[in-house]
matplotlib code that plots the C-alpha trace (Angstrom):
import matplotlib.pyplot as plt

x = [-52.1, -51.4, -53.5, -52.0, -52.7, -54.9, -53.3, -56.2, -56.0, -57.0, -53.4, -51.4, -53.7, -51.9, -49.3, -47.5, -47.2, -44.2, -42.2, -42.4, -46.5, -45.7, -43.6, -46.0, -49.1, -47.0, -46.4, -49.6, -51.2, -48.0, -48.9, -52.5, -51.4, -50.9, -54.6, -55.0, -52.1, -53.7, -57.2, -55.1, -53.0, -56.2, -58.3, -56.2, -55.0, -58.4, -60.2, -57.4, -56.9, -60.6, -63.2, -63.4, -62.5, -62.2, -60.3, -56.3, -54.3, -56.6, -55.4, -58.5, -59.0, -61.7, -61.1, -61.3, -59.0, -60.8, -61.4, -64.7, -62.8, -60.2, -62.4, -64.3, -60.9, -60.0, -64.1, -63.7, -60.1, -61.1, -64.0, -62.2, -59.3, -56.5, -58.7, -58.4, -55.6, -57.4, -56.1, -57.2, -56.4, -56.9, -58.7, -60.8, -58.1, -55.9, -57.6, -58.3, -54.5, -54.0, -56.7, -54.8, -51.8, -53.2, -51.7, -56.0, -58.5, -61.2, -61.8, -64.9, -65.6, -68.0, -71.2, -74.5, -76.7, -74.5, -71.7, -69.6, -66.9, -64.2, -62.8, -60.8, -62.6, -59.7, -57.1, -59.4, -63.2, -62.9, -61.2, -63.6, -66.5, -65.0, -64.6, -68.5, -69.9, -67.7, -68.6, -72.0, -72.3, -71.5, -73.8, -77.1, -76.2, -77.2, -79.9, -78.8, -77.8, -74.2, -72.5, -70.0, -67.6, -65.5, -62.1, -60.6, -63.5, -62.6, -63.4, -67.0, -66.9, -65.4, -66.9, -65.9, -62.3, -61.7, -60.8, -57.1, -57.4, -58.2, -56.0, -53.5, -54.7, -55.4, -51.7, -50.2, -51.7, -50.7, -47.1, -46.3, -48.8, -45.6, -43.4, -45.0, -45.1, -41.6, -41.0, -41.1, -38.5, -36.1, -34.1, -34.4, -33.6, -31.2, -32.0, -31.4, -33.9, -36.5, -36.2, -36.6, -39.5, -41.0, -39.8, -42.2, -44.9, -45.2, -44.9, -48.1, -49.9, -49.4, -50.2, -53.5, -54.3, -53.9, -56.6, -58.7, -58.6, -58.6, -60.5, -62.6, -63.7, -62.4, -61.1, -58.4, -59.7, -56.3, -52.3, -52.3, -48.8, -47.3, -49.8, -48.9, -44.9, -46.0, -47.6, -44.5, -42.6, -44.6, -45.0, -41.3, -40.6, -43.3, -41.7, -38.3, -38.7, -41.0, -37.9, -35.5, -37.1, -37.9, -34.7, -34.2, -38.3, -38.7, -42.3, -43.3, -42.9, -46.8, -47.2, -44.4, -45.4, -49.5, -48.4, -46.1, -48.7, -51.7, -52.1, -50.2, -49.9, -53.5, -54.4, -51.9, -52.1, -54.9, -57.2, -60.4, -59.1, -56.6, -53.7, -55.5, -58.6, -56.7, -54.4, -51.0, -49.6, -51.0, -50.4, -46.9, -46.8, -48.8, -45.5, -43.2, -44.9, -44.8, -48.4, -49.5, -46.6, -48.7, -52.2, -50.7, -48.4, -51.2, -53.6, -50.6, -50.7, -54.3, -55.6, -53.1, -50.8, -47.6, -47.6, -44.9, -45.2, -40.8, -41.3, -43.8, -41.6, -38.4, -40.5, -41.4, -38.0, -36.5, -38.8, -37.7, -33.7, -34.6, -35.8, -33.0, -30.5, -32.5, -32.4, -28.7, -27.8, -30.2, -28.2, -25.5, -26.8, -28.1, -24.6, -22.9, -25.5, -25.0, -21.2, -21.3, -23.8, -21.5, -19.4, -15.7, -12.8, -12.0, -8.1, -8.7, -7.0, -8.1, -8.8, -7.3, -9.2, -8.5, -6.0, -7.1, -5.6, -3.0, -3.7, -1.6, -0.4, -1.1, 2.1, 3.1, 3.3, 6.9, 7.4, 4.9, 7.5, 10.6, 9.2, 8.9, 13.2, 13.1, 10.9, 11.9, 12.0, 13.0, 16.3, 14.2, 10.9, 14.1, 15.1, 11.7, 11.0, 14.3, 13.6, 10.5, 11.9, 14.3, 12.1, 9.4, 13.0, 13.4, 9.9, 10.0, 13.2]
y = [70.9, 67.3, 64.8, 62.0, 59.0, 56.9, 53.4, 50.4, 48.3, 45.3, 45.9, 45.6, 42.5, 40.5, 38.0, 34.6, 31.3, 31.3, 28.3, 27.0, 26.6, 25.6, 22.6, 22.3, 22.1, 19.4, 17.7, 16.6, 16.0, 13.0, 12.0, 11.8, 9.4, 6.7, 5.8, 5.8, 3.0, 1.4, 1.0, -0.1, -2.8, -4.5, -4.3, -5.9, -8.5, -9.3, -8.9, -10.8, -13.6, -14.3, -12.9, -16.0, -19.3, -22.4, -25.5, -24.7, -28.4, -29.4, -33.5, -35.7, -39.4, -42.3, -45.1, -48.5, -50.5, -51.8, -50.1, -48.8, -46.3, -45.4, -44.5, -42.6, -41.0, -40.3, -38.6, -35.8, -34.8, -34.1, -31.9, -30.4, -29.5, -28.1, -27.6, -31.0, -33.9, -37.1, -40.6, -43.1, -45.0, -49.1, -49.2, -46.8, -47.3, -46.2, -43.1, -42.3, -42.4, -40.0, -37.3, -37.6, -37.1, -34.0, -35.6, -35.8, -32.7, -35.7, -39.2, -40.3, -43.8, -45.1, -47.6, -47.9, -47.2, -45.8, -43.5, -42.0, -39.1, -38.9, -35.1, -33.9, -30.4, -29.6, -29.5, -26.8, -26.2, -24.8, -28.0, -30.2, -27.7, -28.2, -31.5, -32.0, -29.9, -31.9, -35.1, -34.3, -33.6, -37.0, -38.6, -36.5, -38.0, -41.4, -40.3, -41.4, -39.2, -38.2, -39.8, -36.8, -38.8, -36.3, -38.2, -35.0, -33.1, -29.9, -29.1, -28.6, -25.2, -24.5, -26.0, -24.0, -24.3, -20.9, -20.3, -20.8, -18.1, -15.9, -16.1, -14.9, -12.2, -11.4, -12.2, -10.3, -6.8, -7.1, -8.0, -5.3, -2.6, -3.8, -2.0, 1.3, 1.4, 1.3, 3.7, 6.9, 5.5, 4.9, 8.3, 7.3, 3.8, 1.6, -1.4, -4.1, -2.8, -2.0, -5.6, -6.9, -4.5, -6.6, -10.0, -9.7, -7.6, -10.8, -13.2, -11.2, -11.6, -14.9, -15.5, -13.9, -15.4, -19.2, -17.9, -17.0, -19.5, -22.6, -22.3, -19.0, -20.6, -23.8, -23.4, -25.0, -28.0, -29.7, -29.1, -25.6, -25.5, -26.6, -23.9, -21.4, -21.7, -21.6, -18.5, -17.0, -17.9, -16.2, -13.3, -13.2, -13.7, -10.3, -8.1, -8.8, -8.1, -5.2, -3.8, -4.3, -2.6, 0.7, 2.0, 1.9, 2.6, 5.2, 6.9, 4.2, 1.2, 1.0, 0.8, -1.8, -4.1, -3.8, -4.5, -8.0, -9.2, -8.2, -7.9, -10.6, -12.7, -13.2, -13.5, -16.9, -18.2, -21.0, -19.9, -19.0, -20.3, -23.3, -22.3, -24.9, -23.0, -19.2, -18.5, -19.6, -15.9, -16.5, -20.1, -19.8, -17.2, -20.3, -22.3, -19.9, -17.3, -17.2, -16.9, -20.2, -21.8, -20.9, -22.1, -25.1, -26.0, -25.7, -27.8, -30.6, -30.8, -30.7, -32.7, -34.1, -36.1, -33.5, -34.7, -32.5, -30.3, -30.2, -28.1, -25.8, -25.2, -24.2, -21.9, -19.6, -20.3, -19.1, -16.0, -15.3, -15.7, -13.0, -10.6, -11.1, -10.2, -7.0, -5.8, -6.3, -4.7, -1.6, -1.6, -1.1, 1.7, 3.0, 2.8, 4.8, 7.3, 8.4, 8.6, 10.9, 13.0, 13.6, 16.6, 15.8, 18.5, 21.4, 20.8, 16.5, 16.2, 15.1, 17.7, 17.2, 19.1, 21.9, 22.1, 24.2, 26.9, 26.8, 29.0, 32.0, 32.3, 35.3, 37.8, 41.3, 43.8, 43.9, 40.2, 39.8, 42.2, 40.3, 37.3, 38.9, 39.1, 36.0, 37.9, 40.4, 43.8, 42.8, 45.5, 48.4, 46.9, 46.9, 49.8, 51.5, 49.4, 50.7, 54.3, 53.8, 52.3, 55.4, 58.1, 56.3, 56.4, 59.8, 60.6, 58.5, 60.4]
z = [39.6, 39.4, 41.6, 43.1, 42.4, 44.7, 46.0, 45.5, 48.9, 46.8, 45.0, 48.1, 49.4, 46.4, 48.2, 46.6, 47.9, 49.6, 48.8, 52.4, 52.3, 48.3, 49.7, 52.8, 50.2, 48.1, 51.2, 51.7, 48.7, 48.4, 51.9, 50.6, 47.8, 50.7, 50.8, 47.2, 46.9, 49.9, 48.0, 44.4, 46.6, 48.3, 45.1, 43.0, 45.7, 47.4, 44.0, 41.9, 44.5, 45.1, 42.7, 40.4, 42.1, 40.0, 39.6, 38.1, 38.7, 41.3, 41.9, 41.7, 41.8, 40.6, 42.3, 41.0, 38.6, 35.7, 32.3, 32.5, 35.7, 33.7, 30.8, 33.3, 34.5, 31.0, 30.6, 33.1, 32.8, 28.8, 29.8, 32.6, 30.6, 32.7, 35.7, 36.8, 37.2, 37.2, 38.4, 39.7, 42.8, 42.9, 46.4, 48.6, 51.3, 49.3, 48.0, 52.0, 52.6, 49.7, 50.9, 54.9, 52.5, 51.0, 47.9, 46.7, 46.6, 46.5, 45.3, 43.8, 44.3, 41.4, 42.0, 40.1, 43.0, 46.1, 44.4, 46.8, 47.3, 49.6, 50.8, 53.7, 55.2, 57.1, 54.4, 52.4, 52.2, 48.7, 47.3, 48.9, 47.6, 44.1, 44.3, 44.9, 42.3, 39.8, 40.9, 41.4, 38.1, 37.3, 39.4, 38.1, 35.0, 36.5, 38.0, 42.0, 44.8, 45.6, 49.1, 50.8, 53.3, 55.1, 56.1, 58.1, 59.4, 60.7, 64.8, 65.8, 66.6, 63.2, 60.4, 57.6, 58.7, 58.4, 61.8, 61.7, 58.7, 61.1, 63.6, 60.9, 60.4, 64.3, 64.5, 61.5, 62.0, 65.9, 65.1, 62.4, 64.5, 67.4, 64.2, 64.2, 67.5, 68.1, 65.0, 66.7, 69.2, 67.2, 68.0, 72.0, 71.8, 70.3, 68.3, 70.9, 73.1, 70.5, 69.2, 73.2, 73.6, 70.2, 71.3, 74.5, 72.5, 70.4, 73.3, 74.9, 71.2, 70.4, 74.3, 73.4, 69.9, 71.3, 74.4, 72.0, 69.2, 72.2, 75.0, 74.4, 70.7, 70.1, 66.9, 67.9, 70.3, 71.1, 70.4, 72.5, 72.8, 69.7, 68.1, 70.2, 69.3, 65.7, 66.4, 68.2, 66.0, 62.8, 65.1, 65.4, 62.0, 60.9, 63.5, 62.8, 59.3, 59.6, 62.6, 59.6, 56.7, 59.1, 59.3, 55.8, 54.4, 56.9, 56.3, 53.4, 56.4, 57.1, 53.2, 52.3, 55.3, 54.7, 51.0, 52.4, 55.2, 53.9, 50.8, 50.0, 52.7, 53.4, 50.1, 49.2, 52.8, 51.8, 54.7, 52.5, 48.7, 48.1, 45.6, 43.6, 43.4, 42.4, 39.6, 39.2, 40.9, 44.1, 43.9, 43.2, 46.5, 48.7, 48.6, 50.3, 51.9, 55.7, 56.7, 54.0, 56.1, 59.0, 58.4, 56.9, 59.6, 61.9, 59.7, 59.7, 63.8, 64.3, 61.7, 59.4, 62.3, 61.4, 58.0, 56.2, 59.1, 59.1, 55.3, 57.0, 60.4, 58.0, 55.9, 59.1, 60.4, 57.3, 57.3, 60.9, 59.5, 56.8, 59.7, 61.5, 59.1, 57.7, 61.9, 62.1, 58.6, 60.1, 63.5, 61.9, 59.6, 62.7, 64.7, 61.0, 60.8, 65.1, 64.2, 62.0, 62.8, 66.2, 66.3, 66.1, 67.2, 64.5, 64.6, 64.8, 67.9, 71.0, 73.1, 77.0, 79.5, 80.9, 84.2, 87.3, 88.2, 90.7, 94.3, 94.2, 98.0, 99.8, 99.4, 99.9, 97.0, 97.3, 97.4, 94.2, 92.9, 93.6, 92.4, 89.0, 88.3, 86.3, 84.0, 80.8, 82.1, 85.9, 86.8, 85.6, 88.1, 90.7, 90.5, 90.4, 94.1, 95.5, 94.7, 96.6, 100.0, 100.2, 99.6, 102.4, 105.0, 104.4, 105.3, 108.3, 109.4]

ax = plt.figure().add_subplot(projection="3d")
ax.plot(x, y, z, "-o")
ax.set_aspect("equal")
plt.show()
């Protein structure tokens, strides 16, 4: 007699990934890559931007026109190598002009007893921190004490002149945060009245970010409303752009824009290191890059009296421009994409609704009858009705 074989219930527990959970499971180990690019982008920016700042082209003058300065002149820039462009500059007037110029980092102004160094705080704390450690070099040499003269000192309640700085950043993540806001919308509203919804979002932030950096903290002591429609206008410029790209980026939007106004924006903008104290990459981004526009437009009205302000203004406006186009290109993508996911009519024709139904008076069987002799079939219907009105006469009869 043959014994059957026992089923195991640990065989029939066995199951396989289905390849929904497989693509689920894949799914979110690629969304989980996000963070790790987040932490490679802001390493190598932050790090690579500011972990070794020293002098690369930074313009310095001696002032004073007889040989013994220009030997001096010719001295440090052979040391310095390519950290440092030395002139020099006849007259201490002249090397203040330079400095409220920005043309000068500093100017050292030579003297046995009394040397002395021009700087300008406002334009950048790093180049005027360089700028002394040079020169002070020179002067422990001699043996006498170094003079700082600060030309452009920045507002009392911000020494460091970092405040403008800042407010970038206050207003960048507030005007692309406006983007992701507005992402999930996109299916319920139409472009023109996302990019209104924006337009007043960055009114209210730029509202905000001049409340705060004037009269709550006085890093900005004076010029409210020309700093307030640079602001705007920056805001603008961010949203528009980031309002552009999410059409098109979709999911990697919070990515691409962290990597354009923080990672790199921030980093070239001037606000903590000049582009003469980083390497020649960020540098390079310093002279184009919306938010270095920014903090150096602002610098130019408070401090500078608008001095090449008219470069600064047509950098943000250009940014702005940029947006503007990338939001119309994705309104129209927008527009293609809702016609042809609509449903047209099978046979291409347009379809004419339906006519109602005409009342059919109230009539008599025999007049619905009559009323059918235009029809195929009528004389034998006829007939049939005749044979029926004689047989009821005979009855009545």
């Amino acid at each position: 007699m043959t014994t059957p074989t026992a089923v195991h219930p640990a065989s029939a527990r066995i199951h396989h990934a289905s390849p929904s959970r497989r693509s689920t499971v894949i799914r979110m180990v690629a969304l989980m890559i996000g963070p790790v690019l987040v932490c490679l982008g802001l390493g190598l920016s932050y790090l690579g931007a500011f972990h070794h700042p020293q002098p690369n082209g930074m313009k310095v003058a001696v002032v004073g026109a007889s040989a013994k300065t220009k030997v001096l002149a010719q001295t440090i820039k052979d040391k310095a190598g390519s950290g440092l462009d030395v002139t020099t500059v006849p007259t201490r007037q002249q090397a203040r002009e330079h400095l409220l110029d920005r043309d000068l980092a500093g100017a050292f102004v030579p003297s046995p007893k009394h040397p002395e160094l021009l700087v300008a705080r406002a334009g950048s704390n790093s180049n005027a921190n360089a700028a002394q450690s040079i020169f002070r070099m020179v002067t422990d040499k001699q043996g006498v004490p170094l003079k700082v003269t600060d030309v452009a000192p920045p507002a009392p309640q911000d020494p460091n002149g970092g405040g403008l700085f800042f407010l970038l950043i206050t207003l960048s993540v507030a005007s692309y945060c406006c983007v992701l806001v507005l992402a999930p919308l996109e299916k319920a509203l139409g472009m023109r009245a996302r990019a209104i919804m924006g337009i007043g979002a960055c009114l209210a932030i730029s509202g905000v970010g001049i409340l705060l950096a004037g009269p709550v903290f006085d890093v900005v002591d004076h010029s409210y409303g020309s700093i307030w429609a640079m602001s705007l206008l920056y805001c603008v410029g961010v949203f528009a752009v980031g309002l552009g790209l999410q059409t098109f980026l979709k999911q990697l939007t919070p990515l691409v824009l962290m990597g354009l106004f923080v990672m790199l924006n921030l980093t070239s903008a001037g606000g903590l290191m000049s582009p003469e104290t980083q390497n020649d990459f960020f540098g390079a981004l310093h002279s184009f890059w919306n938010g270095a526009a920014f903090v150096e437009g602002a610098r130019s009205v408070l401090y500078f009296d608008h001095h090449d302000l008219g470069s600064h203004l047509l950098s943000l406006w250009l940014w702005l421009a940029a947006g503007a186009v990338l939001t119309l290109l994705a309104a129209r993508a927008e527009t293609r994409r809702t016609a042809v996911s609509r449903p047209e009519p099978e046979t291409g024709e347009a379809v004419s609704p339906p006519e109602p139904e005409a009342v059919k008076p109230d009539v008599r069987p025999e007049q619905e009858a009559l009323m059918l002799l235009s029809h195929p079939g009528a004389e034998i219907f006829e007939a049939t009705v005749a044979e029926e009105r004689a047989a009821t006469e005979r009855e009545d009869r």
